[in-house]
C-alpha positions as CSV (number, residue, x, y, z in Angstrom):
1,X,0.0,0.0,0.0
2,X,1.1,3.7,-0.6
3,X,1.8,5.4,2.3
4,X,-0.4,8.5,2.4
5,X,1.4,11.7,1.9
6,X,1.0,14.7,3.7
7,X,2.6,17.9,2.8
8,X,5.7,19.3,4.4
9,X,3.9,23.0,5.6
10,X,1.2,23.1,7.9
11,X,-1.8,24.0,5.4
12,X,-5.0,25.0,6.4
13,X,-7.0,21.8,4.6
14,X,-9.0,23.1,1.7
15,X,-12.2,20.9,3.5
16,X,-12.0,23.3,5.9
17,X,-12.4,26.5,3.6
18,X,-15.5,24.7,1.9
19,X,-17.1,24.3,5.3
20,X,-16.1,28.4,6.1
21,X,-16.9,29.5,3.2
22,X,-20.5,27.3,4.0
23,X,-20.8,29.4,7.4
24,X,-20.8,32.3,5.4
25,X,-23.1,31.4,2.7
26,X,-25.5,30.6,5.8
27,X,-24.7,33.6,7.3
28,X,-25.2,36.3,4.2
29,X,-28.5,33.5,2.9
30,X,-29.7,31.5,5.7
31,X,-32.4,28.9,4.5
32,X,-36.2,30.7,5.9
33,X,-39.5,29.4,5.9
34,X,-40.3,26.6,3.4
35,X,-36.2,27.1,2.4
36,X,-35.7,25.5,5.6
37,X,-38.2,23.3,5.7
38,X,-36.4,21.9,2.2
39,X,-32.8,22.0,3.5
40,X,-33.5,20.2,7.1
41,X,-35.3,17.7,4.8
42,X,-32.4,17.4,2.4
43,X,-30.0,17.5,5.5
44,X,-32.2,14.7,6.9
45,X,-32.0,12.4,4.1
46,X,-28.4,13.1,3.3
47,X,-27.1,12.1,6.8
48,X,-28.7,8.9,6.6
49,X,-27.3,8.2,3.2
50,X,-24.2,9.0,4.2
51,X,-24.2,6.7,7.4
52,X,-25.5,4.3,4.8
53,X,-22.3,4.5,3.1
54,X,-20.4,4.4,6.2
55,X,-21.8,0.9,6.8
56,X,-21.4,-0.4,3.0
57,X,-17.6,0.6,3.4
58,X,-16.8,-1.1,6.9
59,X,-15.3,-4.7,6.1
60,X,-16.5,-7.1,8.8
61,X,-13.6,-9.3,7.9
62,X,-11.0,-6.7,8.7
63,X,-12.8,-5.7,12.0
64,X,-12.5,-8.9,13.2
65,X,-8.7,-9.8,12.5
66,X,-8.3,-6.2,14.1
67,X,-9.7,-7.2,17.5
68,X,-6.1,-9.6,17.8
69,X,-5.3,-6.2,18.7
70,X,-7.1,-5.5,21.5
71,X,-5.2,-4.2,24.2
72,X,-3.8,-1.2,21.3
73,X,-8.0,-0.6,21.0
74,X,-9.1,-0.7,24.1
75,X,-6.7,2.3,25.0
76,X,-7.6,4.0,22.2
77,X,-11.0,3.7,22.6
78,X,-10.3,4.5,26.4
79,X,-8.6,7.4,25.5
80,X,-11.6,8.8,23.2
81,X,-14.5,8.0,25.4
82,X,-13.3,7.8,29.1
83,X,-10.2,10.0,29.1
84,X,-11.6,12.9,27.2
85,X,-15.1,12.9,28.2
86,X,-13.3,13.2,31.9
87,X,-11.4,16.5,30.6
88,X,-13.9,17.8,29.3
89,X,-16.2,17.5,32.3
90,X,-13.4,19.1,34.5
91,X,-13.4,22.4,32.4
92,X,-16.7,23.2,33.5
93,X,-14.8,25.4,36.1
94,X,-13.7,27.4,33.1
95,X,-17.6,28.6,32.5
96,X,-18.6,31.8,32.4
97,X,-15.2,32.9,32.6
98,X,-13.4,32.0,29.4
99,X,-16.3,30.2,27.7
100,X,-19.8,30.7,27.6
101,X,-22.7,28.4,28.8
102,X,-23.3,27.6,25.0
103,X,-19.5,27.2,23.9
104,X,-18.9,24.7,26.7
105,X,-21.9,22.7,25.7
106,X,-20.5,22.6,22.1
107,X,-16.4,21.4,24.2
108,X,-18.2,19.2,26.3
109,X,-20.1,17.4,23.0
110,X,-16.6,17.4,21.1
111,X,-15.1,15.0,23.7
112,X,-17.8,12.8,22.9
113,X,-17.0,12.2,19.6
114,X,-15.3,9.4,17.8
115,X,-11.7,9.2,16.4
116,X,-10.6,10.4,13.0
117,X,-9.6,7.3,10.6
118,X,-8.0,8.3,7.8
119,X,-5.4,11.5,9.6
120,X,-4.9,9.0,12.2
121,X,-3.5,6.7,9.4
122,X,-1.7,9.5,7.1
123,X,0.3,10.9,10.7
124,X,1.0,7.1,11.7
125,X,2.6,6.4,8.1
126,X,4.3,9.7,8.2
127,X,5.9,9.0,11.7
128,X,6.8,5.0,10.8
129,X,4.0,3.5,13.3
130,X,1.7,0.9,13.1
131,X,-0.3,1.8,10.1
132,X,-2.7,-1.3,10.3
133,X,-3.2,-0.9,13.7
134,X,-4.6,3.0,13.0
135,X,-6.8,1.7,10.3
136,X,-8.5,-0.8,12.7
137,X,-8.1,1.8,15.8
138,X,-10.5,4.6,14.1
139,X,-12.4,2.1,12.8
140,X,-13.2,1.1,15.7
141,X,-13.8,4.1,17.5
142,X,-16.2,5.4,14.6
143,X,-18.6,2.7,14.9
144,X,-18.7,2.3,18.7
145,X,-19.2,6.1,18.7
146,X,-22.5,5.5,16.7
147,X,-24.0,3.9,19.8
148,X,-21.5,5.4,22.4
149,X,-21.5,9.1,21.4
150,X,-25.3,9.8,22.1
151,X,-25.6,8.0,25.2
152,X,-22.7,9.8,26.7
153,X,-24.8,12.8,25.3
154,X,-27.5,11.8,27.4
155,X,-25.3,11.2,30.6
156,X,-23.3,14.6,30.6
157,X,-25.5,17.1,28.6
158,X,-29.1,15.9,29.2
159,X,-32.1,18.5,28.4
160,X,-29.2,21.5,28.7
161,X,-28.3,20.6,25.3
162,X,-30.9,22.7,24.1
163,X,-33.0,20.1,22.1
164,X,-31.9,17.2,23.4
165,X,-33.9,15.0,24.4
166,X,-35.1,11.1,25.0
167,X,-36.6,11.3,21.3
168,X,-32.8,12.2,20.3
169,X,-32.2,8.8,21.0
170,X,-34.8,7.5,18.5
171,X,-33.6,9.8,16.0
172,X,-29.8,8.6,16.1
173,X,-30.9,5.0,16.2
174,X,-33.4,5.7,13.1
175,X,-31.4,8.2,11.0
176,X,-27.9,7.2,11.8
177,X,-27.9,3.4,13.2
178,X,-30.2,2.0,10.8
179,X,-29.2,3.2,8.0
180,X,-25.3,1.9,9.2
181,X,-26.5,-1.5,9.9
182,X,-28.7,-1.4,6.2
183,X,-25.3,-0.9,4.6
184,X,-24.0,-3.6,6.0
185,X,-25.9,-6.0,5.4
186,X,-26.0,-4.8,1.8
187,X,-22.6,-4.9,1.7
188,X,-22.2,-7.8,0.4
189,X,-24.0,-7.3,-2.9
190,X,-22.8,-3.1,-3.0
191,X,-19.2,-3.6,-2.1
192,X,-17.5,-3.6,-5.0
193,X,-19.2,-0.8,-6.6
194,X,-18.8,1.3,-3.7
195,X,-15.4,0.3,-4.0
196,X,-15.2,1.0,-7.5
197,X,-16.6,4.6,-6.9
198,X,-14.4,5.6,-4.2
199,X,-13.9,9.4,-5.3
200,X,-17.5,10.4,-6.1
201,X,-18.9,8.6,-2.9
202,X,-16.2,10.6,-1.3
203,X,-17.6,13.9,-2.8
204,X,-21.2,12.5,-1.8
205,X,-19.6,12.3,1.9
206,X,-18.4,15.9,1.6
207,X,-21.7,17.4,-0.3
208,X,-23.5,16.0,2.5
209,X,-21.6,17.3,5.2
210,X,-21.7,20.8,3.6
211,X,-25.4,20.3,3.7
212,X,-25.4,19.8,7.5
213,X,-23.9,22.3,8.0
214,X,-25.5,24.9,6.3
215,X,-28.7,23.8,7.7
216,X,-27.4,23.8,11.3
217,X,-25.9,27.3,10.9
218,X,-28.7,28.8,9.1
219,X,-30.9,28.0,11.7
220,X,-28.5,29.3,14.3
221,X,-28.7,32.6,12.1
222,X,-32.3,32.6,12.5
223,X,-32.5,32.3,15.9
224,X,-29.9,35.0,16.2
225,X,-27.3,33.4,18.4
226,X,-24.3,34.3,17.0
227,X,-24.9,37.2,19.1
228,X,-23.5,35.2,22.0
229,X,-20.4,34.8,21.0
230,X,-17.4,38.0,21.0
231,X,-14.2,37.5,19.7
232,X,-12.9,37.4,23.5
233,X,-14.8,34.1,24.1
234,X,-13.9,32.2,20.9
235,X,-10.1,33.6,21.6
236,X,-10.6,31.9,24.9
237,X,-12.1,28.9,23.4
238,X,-8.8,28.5,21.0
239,X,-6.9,28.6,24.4
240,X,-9.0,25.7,26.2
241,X,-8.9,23.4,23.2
242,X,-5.3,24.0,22.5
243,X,-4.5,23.1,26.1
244,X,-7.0,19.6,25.9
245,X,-4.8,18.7,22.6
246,X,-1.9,19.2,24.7
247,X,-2.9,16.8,27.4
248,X,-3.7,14.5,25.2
249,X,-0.8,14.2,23.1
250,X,0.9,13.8,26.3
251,X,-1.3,11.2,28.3
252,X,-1.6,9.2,24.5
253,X,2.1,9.4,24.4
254,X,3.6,8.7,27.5
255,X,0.5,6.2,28.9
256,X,0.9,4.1,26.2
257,X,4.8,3.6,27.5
258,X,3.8,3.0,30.8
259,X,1.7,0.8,29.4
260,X,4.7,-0.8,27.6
261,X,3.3,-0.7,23.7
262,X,6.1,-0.7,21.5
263,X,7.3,2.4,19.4
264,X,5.0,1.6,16.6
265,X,2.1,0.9,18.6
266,X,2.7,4.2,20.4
267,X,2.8,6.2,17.4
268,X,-0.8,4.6,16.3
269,X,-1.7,5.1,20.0
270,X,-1.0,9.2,20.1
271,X,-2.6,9.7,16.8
272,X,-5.7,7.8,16.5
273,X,-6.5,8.7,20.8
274,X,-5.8,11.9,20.5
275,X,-8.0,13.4,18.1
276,X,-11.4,13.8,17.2
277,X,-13.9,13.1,13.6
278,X,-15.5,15.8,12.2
279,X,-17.5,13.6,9.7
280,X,-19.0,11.8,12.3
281,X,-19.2,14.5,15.2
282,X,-21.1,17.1,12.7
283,X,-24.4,15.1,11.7
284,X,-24.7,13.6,15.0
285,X,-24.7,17.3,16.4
286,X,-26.9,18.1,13.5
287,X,-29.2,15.4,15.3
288,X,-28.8,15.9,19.1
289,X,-28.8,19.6,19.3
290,X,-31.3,20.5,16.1
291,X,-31.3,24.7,15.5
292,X,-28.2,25.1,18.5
293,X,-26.3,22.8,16.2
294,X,-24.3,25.7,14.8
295,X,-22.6,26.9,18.1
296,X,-22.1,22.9,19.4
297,X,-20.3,22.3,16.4
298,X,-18.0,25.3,16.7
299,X,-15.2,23.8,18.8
300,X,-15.0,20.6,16.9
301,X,-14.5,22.2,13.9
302,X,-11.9,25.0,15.2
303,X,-10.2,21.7,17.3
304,X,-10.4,19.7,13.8
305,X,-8.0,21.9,12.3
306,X,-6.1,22.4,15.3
307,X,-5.2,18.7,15.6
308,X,-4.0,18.3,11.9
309,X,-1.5,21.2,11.9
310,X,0.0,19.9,15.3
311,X,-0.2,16.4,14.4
312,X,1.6,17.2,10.8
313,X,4.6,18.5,12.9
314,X,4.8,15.7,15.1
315,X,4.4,13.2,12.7
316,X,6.9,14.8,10.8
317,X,9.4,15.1,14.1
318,X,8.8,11.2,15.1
319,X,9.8,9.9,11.2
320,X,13.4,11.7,12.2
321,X,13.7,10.1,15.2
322,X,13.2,6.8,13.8
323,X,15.7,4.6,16.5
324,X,19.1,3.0,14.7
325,X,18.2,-0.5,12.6
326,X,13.9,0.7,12.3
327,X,13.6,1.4,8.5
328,X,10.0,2.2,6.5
329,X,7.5,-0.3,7.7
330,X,7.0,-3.3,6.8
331,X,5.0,-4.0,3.5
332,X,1.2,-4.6,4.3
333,X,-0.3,-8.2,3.5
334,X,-3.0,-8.2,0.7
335,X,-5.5,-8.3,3.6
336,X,-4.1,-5.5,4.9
337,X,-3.6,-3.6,1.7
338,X,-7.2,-4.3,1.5
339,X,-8.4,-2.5,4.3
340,X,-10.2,1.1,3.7
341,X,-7.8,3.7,3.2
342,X,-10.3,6.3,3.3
343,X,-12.6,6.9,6.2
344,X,-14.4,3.5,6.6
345,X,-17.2,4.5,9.3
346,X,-16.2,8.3,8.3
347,X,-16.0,10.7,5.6
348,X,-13.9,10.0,2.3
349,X,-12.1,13.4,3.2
350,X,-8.8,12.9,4.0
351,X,-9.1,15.6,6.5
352,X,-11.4,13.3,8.7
């Protein structure tokens, strides 16, 4: 398999100027009246196509032969929904001060989120760890986070959410759930042409996405609270999530050698535990939170881009301090080379 390539500067990913330049559409033209009614429709149907997809992409076979793995999963999934969950319980200290009521909903929600597949698979192969390992890891985390994700909702954000509620529930298990498990069990007849069609499902993945979030945003617009937030409080936001990367990086880093992984394993470790999916984070806020998606999806997004400029350095620092006698990794098996490069239970954007 190709290792993925990343480039040498720190870029600000193009993904994330579609979805900016989104905001502002929704800003200058947000969707009114039976506009809205069309687009939360469209956004509706989309997100369970797109889970669809999710679930026609995830091989069964390659889940299970990742699970040998298990004590590599386990911490990365511990990492993703015990670890973070825990930080970002303990920065409710930090409301009003730095972050407002509604901004610490929307940091709270993004350390519920699933793990990012395919950067936590480019930073791996770029720093010389364990690239199967990644593959399986955010695989992993993405579908547990289907089920996971809105019942830690329910535990730590309840009815303060603002729209959240039991139905919630029923609407994750019928828009994204269902249509996951549909996929899969058509997989077998709609794998290879979802296969075969890698690059326009992947602009499907990213259409749809777009979609959500003009949707969420518009409404946000309509109900006029962007008025909440001053550049003071999203300044203060950058500073919280840059710290929670921080800790992360650490505690992923440094844990797993207590925990006595390997250098490989590590690296796989810090990258897929460390960060968080914006595919999969954005339509399940688009669910949980309805019009106050917009402001609850803020801090994923700003800690999305975040995570890929710091992770491109370090990725780039660990393949230099490759130990004496470690070369490139080893060639992947067939199997292996088989397993989704893209994001399997996430968007085909590479910036997922």
């Amino acid at each position: 398999m190709k290792r993925p390539q990343w480039p040498s500067w720190m870029p600000i990913d193009p993904y994330i100027l579609l979805l900016l330049g989104t905001v502002g559409l929704a800003a200058l033209f947000p969707a009114r009246g039976t506009g809205a009614d069309v687009a939360s429709g469209a956004s509706t149907a989309a997100i369970a196509f797109l889970f669809f997809l999710y679930g026609a992409r995830l091989s069964t076979r390659e889940a299970m032969d990742g699970l040998k793995h298990w004590r590599l999963h386990a911490t990365v999934l511990a990492c993703t929904f015990l670890i973070f969950p825990l930080l970002g319980l303990a920065a409710r200290g930090l409301e009003p001060v730095l972050l407002t009521h509604p901004l610490y909903q929307g940091l709270l929600f993004l350390t519920l989120v699933p793990s990012t597949i395919q950067s936590s698979i480019a930073f791996t192969s770029i720093a010389r760890g364990n690239v199967p390992a990644a593959i399986c890891a955010g695989s992993f985390s993405s579908l547990v986070g289907i089920v996971v994700t809105p019942l830690l909702a329910a535990a730590v954000l309840g009815s303060s959410a603002g729209g959240f509620s039991a139905d919630s529930l029923v609407d994750i298990v019928l828009q994204l759930l269902v249509p996951f498990v549909a996929g899969q069990l058509l997989r077998r007849w709609i794998g290879g042409f979802v296969a075969r069609h890698k690059k326009v499902l992947g602009l499907v993945d990213r259409g749809s996405i777009l979609l959500v979030v003009y949707t969420a945003f518009s409404e946000g617009m309509v109900q006029g609270i962007w008025h909440q937030v001053s550049p003071a409080r999203l300044g203060g936001l950058l500073v919280v999530e840059a710290v929670l990367l921080a800790v992360m990086l650490t505690l992923t880093w440094y844990g797993a050698k207590a925990l006595r992984f390997g250098r490989e394993d590590r690296i796989a470790i810090q990258f897929a535990g460390s960060k968080k999916s914006l595919a999969s984070g954005l339509p399940m806020a688009s669910v949980l939170f309805g019009a106050h998606a917009s402001l609850a999806v803020l801090p994923l997004m700003l800690f999305h881009q975040m995570q890929l400029m710091v992770c491109a350095v370090i990725a780039k620092r660990r393949s230099r301090d490759v130990p004496a006698g470690i070369g490139e990794p080893a060639p992947l098996t067939p199997r292996e080379s088989a397993a989704p490069t893209r994001t399997a239970v996430g968007t085909g954007s590479r910036s997922h």
